[in-house]
mmCIF file of the N, C-alpha and C atoms, coordinates in Angstrom:
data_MODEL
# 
_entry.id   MODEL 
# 
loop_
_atom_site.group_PDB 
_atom_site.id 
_atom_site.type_symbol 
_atom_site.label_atom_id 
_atom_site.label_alt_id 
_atom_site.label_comp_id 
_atom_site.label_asym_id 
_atom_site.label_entity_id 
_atom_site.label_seq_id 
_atom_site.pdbx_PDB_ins_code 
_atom_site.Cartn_x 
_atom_site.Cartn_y 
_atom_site.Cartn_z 
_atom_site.occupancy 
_atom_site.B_iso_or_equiv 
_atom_site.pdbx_formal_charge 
_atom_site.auth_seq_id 
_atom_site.auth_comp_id 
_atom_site.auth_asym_id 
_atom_site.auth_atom_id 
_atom_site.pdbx_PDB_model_num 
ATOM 1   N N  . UNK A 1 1  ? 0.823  -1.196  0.000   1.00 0.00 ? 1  UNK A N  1 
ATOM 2   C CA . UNK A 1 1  ? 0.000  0.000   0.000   1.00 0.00 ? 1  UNK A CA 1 
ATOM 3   C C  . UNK A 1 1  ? 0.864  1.255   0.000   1.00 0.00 ? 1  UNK A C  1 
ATOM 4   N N  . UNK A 1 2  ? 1.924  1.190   0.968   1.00 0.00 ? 2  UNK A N  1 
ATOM 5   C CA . UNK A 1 2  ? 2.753  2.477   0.899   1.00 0.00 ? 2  UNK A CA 1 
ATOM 6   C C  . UNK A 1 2  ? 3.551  2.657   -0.375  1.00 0.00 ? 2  UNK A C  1 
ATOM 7   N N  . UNK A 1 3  ? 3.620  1.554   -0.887  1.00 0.00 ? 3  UNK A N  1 
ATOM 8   C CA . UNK A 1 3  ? 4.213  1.609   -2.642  1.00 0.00 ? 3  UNK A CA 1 
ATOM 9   C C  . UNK A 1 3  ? 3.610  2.592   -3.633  1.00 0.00 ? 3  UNK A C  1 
ATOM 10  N N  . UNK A 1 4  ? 1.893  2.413   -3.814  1.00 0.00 ? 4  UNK A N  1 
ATOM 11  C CA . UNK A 1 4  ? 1.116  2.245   -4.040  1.00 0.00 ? 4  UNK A CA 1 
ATOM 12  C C  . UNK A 1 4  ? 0.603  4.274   -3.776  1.00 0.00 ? 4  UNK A C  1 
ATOM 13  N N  . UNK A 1 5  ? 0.859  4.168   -2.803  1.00 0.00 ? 5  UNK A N  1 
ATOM 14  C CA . UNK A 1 5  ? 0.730  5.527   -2.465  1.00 0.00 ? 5  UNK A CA 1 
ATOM 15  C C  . UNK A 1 5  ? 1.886  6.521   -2.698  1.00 0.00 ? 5  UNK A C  1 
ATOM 16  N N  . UNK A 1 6  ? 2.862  5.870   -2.592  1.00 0.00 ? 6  UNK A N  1 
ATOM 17  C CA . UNK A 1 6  ? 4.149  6.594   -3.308  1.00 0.00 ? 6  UNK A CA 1 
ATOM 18  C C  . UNK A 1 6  ? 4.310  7.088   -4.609  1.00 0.00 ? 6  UNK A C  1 
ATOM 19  N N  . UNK A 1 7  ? 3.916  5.696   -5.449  1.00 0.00 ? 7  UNK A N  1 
ATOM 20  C CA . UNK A 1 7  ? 3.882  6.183   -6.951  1.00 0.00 ? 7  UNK A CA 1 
ATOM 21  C C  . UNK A 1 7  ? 2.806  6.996   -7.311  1.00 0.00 ? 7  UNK A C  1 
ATOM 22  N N  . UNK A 1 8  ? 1.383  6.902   -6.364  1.00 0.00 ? 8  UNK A N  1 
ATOM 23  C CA . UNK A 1 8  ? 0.471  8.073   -6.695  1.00 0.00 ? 8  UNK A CA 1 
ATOM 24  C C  . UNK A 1 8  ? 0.635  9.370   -6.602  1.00 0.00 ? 8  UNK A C  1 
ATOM 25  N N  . UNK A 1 9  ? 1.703  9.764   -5.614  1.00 0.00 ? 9  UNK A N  1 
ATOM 26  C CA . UNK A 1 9  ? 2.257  10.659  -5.397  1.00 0.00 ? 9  UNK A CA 1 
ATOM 27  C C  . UNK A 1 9  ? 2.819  11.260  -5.893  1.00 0.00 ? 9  UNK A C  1 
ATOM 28  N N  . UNK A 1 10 ? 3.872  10.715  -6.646  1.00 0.00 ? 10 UNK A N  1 
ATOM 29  C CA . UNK A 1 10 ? 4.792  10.512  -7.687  1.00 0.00 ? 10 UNK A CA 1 
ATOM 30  C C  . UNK A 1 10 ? 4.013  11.054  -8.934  1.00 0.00 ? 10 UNK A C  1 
ATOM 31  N N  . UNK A 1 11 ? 2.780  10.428  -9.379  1.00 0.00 ? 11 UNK A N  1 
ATOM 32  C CA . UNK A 1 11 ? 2.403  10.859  -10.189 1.00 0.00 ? 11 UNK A CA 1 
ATOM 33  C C  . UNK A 1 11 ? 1.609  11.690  -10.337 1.00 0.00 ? 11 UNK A C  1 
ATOM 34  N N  . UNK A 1 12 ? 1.343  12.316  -9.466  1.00 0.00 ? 12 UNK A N  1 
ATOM 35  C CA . UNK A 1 12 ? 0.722  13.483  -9.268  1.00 0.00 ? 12 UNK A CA 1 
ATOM 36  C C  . UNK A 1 12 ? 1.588  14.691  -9.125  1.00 0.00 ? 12 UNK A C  1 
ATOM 37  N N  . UNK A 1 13 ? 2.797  14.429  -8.479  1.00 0.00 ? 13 UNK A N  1 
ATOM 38  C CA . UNK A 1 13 ? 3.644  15.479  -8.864  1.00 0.00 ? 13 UNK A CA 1 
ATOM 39  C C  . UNK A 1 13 ? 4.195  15.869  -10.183 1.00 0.00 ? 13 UNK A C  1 
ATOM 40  N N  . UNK A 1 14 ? 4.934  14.593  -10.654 1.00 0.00 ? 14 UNK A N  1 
ATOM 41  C CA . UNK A 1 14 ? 4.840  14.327  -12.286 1.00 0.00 ? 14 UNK A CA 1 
ATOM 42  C C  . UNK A 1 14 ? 3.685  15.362  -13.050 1.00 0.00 ? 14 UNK A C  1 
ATOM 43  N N  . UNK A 1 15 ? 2.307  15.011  -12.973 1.00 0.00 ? 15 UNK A N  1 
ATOM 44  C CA . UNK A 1 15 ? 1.154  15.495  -13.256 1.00 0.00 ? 15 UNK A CA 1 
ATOM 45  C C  . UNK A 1 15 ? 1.452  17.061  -13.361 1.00 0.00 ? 15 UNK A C  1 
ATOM 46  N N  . UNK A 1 16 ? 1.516  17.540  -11.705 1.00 0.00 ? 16 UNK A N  1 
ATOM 47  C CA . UNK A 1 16 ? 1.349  18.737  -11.715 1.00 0.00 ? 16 UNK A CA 1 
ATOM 48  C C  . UNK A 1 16 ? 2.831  19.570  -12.295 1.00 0.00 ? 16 UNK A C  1 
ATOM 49  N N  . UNK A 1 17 ? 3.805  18.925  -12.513 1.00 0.00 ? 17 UNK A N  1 
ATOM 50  C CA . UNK A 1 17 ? 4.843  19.764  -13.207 1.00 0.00 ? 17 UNK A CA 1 
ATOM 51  C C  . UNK A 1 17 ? 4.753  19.847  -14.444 1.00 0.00 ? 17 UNK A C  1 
ATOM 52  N N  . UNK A 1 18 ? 3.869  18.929  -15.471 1.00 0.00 ? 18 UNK A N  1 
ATOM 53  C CA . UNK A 1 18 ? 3.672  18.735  -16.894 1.00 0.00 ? 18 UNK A CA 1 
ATOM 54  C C  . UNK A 1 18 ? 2.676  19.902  -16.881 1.00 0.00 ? 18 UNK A C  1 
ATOM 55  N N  . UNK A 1 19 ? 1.934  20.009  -15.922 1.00 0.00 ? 19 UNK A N  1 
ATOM 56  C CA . UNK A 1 19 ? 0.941  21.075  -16.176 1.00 0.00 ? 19 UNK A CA 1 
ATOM 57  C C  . UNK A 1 19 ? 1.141  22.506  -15.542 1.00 0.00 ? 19 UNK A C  1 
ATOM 58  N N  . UNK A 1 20 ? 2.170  22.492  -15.121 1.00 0.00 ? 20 UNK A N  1 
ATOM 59  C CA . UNK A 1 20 ? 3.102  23.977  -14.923 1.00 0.00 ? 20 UNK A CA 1 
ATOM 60  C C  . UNK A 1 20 ? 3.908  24.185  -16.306 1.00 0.00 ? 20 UNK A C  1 
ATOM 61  N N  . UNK A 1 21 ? 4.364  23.321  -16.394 1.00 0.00 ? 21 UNK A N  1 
ATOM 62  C CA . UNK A 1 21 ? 5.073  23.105  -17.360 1.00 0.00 ? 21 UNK A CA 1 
ATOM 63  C C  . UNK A 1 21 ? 4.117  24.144  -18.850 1.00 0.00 ? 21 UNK A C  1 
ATOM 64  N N  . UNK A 1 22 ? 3.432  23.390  -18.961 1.00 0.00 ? 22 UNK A N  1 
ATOM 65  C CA . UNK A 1 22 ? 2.564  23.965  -20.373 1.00 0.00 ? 22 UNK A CA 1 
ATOM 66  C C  . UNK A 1 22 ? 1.921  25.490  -20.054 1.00 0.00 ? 22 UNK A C  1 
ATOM 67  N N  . UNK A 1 23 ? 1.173  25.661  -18.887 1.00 0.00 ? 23 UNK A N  1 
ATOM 68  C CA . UNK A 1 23 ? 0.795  26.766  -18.780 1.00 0.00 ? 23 UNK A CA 1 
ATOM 69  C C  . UNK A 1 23 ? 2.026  27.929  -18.612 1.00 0.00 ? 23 UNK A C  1 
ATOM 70  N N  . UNK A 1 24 ? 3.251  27.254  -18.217 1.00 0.00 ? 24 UNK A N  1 
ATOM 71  C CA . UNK A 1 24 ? 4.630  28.580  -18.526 1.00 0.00 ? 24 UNK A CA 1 
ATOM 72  C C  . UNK A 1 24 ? 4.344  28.648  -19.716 1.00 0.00 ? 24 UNK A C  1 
ATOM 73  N N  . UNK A 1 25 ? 4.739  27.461  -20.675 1.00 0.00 ? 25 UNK A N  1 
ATOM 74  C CA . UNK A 1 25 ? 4.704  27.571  -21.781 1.00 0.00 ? 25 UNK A CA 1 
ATOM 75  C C  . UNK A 1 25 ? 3.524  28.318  -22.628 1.00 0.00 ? 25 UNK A C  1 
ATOM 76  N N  . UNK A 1 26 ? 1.882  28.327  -22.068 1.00 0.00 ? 26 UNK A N  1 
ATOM 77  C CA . UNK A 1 26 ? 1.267  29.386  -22.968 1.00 0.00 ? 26 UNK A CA 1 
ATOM 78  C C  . UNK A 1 26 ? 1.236  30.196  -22.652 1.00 0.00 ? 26 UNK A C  1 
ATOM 79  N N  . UNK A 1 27 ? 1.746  30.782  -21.354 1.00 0.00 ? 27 UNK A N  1 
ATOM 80  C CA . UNK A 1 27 ? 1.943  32.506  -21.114 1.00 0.00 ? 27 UNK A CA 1 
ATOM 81  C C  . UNK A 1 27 ? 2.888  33.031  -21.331 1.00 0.00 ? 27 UNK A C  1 
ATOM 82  N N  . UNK A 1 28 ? 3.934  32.116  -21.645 1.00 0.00 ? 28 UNK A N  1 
ATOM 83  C CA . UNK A 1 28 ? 5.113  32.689  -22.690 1.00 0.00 ? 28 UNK A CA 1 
ATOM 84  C C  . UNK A 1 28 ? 4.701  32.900  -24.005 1.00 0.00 ? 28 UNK A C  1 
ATOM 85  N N  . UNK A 1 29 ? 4.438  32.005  -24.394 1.00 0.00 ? 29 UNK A N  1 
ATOM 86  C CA . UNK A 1 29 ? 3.215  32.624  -26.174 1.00 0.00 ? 29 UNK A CA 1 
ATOM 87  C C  . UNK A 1 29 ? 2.615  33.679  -25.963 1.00 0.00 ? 29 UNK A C  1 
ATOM 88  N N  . UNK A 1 30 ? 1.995  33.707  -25.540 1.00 0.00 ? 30 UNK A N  1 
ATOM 89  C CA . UNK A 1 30 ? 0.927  34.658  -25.107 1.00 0.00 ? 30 UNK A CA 1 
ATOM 90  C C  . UNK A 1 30 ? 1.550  36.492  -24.646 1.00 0.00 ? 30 UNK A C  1 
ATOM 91  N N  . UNK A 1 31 ? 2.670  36.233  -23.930 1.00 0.00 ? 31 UNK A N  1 
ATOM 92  C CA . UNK A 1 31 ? 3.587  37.311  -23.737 1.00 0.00 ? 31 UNK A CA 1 
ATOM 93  C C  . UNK A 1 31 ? 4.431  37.418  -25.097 1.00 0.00 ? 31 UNK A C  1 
ATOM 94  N N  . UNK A 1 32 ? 4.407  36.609  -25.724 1.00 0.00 ? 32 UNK A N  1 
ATOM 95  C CA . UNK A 1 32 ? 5.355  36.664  -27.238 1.00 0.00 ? 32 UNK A CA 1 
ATOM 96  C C  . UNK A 1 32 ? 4.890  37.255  -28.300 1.00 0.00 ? 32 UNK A C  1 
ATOM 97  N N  . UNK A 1 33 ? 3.489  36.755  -28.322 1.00 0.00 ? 33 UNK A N  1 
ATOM 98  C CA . UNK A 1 33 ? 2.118  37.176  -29.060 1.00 0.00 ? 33 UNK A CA 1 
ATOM 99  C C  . UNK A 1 33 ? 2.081  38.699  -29.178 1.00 0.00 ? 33 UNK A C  1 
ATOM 100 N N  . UNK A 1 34 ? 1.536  39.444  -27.682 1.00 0.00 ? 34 UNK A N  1 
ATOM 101 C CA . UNK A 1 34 ? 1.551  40.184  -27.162 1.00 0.00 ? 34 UNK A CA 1 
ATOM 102 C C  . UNK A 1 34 ? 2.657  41.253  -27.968 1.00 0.00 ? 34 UNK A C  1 
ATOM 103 N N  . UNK A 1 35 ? 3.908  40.800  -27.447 1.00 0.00 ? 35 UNK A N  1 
ATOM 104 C CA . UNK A 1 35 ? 5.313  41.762  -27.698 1.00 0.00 ? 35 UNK A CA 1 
ATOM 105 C C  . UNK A 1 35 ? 5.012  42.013  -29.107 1.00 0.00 ? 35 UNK A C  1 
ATOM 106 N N  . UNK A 1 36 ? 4.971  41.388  -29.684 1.00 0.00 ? 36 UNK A N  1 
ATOM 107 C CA . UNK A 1 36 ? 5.038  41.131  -31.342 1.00 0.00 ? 36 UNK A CA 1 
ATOM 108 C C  . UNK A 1 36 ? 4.119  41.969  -32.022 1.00 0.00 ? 36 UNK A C  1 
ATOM 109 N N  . UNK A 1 37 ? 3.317  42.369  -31.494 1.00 0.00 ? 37 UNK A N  1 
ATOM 110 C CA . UNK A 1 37 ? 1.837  43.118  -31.774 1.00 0.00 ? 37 UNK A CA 1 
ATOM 111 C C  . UNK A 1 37 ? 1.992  44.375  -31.215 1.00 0.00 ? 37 UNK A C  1 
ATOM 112 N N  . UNK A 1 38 ? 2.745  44.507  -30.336 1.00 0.00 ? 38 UNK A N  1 
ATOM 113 C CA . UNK A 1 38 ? 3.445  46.057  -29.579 1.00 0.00 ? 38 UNK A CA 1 
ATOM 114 C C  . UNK A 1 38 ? 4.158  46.464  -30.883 1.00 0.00 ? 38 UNK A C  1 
ATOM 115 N N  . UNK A 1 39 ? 5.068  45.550  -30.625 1.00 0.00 ? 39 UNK A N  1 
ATOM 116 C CA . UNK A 1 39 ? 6.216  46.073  -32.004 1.00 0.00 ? 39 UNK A CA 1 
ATOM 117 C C  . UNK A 1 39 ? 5.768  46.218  -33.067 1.00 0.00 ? 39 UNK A C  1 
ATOM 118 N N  . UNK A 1 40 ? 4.893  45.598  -33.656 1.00 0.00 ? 40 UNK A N  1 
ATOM 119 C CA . UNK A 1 40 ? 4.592  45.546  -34.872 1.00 0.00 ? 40 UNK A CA 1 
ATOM 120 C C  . UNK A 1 40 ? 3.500  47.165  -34.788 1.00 0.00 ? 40 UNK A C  1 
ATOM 121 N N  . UNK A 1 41 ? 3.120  47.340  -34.143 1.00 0.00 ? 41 UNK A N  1 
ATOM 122 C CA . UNK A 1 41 ? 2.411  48.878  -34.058 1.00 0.00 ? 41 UNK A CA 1 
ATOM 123 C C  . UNK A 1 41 ? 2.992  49.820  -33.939 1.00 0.00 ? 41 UNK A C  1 
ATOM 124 N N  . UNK A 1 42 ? 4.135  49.516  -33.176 1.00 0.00 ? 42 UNK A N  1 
ATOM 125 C CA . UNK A 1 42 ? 4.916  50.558  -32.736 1.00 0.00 ? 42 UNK A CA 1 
ATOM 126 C C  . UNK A 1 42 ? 5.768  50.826  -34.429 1.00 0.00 ? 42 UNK A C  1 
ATOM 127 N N  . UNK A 1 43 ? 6.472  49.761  -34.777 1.00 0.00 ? 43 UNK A N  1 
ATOM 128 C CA . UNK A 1 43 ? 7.281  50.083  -36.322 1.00 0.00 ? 43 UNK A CA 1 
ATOM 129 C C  . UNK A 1 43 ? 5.650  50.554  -37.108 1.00 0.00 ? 43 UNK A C  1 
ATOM 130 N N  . UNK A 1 44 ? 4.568  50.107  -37.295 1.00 0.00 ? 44 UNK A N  1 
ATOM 131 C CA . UNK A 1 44 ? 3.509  50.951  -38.193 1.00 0.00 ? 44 UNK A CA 1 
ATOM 132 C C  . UNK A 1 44 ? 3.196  52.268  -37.489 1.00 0.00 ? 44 UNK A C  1 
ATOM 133 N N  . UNK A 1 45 ? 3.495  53.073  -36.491 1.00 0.00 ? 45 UNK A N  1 
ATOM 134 C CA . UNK A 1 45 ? 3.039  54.464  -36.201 1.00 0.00 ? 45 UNK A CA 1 
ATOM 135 C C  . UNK A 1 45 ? 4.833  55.003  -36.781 1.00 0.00 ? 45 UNK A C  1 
ATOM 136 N N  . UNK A 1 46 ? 5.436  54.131  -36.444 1.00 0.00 ? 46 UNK A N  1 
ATOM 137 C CA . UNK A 1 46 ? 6.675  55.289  -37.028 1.00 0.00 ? 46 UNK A CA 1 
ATOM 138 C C  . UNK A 1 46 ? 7.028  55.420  -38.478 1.00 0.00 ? 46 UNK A C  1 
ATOM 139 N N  . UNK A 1 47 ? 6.322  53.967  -39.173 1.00 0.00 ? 47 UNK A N  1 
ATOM 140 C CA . UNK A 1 47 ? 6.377  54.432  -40.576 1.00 0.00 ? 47 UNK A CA 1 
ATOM 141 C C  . UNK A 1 47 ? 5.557  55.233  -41.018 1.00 0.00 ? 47 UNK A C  1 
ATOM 142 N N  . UNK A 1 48 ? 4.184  55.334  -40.248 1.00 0.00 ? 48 UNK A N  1 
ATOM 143 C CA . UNK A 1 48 ? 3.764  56.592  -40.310 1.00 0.00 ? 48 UNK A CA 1 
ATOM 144 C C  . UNK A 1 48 ? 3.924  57.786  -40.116 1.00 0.00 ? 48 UNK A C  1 
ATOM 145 N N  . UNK A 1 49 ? 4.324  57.730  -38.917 1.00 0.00 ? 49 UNK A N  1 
ATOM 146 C CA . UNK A 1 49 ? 5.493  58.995  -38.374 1.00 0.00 ? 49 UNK A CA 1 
ATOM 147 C C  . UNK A 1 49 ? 6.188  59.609  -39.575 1.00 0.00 ? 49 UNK A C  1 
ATOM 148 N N  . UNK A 1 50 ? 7.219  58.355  -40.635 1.00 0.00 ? 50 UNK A N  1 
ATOM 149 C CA . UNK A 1 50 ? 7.852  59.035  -41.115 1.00 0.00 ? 50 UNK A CA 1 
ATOM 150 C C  . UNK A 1 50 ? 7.324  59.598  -42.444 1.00 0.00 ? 50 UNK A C  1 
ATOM 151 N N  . UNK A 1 51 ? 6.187  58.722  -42.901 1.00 0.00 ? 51 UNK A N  1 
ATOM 152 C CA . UNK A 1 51 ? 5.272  58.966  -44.043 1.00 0.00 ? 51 UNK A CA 1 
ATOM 153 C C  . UNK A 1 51 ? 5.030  60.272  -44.082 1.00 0.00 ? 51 UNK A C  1 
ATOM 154 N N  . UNK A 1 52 ? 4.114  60.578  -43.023 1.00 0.00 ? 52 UNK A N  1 
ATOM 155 C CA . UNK A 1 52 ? 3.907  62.112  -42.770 1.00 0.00 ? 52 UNK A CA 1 
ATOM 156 C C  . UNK A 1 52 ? 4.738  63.034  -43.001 1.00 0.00 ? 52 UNK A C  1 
ATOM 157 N N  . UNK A 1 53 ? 6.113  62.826  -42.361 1.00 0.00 ? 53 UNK A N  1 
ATOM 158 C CA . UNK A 1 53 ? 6.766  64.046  -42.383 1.00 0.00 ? 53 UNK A CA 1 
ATOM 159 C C  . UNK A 1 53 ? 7.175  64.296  -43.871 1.00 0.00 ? 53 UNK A C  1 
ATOM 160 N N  . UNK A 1 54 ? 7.611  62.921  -44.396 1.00 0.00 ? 54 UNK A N  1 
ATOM 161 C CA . UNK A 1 54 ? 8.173  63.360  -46.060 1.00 0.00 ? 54 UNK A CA 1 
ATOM 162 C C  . UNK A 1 54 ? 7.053  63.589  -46.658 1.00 0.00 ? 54 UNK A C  1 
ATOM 163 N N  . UNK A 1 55 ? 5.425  63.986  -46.114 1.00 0.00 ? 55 UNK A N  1 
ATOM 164 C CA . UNK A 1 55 ? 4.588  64.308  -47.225 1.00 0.00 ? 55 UNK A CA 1 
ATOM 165 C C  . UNK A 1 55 ? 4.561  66.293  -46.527 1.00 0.00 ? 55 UNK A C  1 
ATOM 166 N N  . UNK A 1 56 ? 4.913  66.381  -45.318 1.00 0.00 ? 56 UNK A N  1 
ATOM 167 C CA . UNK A 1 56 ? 4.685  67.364  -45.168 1.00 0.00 ? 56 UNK A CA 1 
ATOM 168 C C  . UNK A 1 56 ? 6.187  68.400  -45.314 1.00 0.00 ? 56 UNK A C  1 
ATOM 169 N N  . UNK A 1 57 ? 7.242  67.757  -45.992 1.00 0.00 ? 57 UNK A N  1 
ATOM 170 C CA . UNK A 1 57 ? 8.316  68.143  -45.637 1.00 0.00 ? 57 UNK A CA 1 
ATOM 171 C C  . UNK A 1 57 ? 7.983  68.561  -47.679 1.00 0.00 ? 57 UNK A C  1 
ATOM 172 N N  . UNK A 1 58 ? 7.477  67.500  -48.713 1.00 0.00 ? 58 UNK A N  1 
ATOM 173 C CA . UNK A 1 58 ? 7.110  67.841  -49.889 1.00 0.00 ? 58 UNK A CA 1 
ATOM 174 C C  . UNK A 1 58 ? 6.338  68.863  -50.142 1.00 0.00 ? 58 UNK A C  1 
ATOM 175 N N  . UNK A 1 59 ? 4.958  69.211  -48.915 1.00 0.00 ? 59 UNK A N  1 
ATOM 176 C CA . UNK A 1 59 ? 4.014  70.497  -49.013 1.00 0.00 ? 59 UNK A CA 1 
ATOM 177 C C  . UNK A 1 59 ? 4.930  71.286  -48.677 1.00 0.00 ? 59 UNK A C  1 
ATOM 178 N N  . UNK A 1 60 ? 5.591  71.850  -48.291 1.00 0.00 ? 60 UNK A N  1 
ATOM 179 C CA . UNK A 1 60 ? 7.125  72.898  -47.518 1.00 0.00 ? 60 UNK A CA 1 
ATOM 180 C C  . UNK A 1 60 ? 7.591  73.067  -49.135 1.00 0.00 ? 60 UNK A C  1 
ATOM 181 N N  . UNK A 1 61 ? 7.834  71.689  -49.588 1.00 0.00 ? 61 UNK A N  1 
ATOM 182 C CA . UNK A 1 61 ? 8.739  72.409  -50.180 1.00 0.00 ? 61 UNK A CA 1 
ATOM 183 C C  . UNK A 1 61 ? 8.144  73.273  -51.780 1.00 0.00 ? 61 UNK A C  1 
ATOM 184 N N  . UNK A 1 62 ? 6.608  72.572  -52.309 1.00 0.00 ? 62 UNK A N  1 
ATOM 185 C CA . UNK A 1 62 ? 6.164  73.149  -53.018 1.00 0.00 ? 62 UNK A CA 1 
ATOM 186 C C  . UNK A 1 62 ? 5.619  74.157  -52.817 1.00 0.00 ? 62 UNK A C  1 
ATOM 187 N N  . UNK A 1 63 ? 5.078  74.663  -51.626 1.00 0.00 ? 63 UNK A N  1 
ATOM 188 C CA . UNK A 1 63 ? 4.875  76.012  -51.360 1.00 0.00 ? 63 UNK A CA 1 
ATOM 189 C C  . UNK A 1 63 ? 5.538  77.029  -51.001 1.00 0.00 ? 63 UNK A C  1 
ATOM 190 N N  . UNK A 1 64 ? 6.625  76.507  -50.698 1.00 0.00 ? 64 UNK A N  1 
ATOM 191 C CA . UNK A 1 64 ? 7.893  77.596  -50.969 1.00 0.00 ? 64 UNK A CA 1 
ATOM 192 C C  . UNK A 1 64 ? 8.537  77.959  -52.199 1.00 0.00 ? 64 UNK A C  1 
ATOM 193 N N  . UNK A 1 65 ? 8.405  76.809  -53.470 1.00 0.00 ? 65 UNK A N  1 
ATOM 194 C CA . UNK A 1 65 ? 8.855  77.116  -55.002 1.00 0.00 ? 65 UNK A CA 1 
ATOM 195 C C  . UNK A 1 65 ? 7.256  77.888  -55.218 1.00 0.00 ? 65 UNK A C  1 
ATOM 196 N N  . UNK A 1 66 ? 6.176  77.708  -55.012 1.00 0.00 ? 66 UNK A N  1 
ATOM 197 C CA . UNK A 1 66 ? 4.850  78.565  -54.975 1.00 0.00 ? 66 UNK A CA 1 
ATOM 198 C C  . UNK A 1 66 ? 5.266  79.879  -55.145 1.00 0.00 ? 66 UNK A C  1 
ATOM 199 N N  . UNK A 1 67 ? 5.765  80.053  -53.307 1.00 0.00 ? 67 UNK A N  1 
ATOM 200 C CA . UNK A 1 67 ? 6.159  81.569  -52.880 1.00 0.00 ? 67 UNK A CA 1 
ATOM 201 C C  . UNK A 1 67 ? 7.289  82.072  -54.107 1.00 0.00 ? 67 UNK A C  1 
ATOM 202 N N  . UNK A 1 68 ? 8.256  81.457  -54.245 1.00 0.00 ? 68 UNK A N  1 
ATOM 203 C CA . UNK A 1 68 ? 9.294  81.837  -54.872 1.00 0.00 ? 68 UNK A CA 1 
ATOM 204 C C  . UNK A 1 68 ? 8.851  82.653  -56.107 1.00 0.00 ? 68 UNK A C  1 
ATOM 205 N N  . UNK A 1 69 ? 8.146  81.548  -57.057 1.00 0.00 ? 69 UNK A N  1 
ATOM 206 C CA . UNK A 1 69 ? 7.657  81.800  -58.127 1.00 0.00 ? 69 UNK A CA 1 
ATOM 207 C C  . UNK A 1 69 ? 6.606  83.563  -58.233 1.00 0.00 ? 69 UNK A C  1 
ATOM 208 N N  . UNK A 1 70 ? 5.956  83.769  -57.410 1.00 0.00 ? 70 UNK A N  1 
ATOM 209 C CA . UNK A 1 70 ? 5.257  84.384  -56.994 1.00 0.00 ? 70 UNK A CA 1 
ATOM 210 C C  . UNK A 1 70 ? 5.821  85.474  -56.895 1.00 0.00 ? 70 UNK A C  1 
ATOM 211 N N  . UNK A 1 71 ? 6.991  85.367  -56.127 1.00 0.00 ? 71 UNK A N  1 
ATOM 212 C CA . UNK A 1 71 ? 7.905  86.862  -55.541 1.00 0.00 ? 71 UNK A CA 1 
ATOM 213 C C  . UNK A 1 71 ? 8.591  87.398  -57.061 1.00 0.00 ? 71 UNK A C  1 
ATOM 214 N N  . UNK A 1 72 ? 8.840  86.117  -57.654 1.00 0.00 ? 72 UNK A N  1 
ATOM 215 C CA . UNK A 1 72 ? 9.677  86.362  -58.842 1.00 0.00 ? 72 UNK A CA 1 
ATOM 216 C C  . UNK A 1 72 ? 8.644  87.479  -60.060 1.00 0.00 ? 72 UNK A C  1 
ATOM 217 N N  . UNK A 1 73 ? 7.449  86.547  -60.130 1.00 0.00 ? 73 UNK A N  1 
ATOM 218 C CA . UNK A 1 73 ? 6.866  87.220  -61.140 1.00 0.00 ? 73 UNK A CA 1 
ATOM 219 C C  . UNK A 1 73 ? 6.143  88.722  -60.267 1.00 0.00 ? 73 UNK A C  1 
ATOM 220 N N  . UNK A 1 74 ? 6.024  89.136  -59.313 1.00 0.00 ? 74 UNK A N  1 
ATOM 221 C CA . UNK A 1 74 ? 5.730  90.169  -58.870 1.00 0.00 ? 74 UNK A CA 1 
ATOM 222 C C  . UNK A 1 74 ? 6.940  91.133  -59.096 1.00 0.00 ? 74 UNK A C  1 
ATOM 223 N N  . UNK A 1 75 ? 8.190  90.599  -58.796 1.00 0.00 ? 75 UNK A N  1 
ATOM 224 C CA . UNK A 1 75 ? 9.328  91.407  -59.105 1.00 0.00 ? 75 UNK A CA 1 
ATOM 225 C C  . UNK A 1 75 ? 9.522  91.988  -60.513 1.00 0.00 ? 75 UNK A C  1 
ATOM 226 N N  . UNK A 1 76 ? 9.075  91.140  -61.624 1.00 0.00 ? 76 UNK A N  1 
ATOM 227 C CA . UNK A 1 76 ? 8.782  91.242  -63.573 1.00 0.00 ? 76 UNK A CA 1 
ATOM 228 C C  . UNK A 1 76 ? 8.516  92.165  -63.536 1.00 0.00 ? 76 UNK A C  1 
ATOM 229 N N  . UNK A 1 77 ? 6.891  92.156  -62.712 1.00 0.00 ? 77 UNK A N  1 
ATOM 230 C CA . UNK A 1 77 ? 5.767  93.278  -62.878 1.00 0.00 ? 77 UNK A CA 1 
ATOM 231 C C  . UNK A 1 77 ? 6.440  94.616  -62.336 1.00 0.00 ? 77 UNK A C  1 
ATOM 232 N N  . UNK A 1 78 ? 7.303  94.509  -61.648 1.00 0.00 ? 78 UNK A N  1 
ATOM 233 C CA . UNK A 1 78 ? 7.875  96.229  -60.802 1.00 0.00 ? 78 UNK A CA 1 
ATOM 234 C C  . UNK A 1 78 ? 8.740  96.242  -61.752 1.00 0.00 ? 78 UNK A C  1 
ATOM 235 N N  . UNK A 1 79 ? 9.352  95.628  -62.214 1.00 0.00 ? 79 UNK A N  1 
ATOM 236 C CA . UNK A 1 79 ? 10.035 96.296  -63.444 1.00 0.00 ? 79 UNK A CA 1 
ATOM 237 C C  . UNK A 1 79 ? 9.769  96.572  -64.510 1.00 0.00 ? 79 UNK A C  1 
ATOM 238 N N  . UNK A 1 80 ? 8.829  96.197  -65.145 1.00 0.00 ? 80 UNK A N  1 
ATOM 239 C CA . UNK A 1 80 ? 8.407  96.415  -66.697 1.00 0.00 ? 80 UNK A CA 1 
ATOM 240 C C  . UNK A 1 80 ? 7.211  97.753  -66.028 1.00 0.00 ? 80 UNK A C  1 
ATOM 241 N N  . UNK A 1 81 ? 7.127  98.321  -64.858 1.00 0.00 ? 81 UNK A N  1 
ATOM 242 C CA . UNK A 1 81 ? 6.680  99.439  -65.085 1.00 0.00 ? 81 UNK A CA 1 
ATOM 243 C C  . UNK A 1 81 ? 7.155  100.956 -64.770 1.00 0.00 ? 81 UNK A C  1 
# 
C-alpha cells in the first residue's frame, strides 16, 4: 500500500509539473504574441510617423517654389513698369 501511495504521489507530482510546465509555456506565447503586436504597431506608427513628415516636408517644399515663383513674377511686374 505504501508503494502504491508513493507512486500516486509521484504521479501526481509528475502530473502537476507537466501542467506547470505547459501553462509557462502558454503565457510565454501569449507574452510573445503580445510583444510582437506592440512592435509591430509601434514600427507601423513610425512608418507613419515618417510617411507624414516626407509628405509634409514635400508640401514645404512646393509652397515655398509657390512663394518663390510668386515673388519672382511680382518682381517682372515692378520692373516692366
Amino acid at each position: 500500500m505504501a508503494s502504491f501511495k508513493k507512486t500516486f504521489e509521484s504521479l501526481k507530482g509528475t502530473s502537476h509539473s507537466a501542467a506547470k510546465g505547459v501553462t509557462d509555456t502558454a503565457v510565454q506565447a501569449a507574452q510573445d504574441a503580445v510583444q510582437q503586436v506592440a512592435d509591430s504597431s509601434k514600427e507601423t506608427a513610425n512608418t507613419a510617423a515618417q510617411e507624414a513628415g516626407k509628405q509634409t516636408q514635400a508640401a514645404i517644399e512646393k509652397a515655398a517654389d509657390k512663394a518663390t515663383d510668386t515673388i519672382k513674377e511680382f518682381g517682372q511686374k515692378l520692373e516692366t513698369k
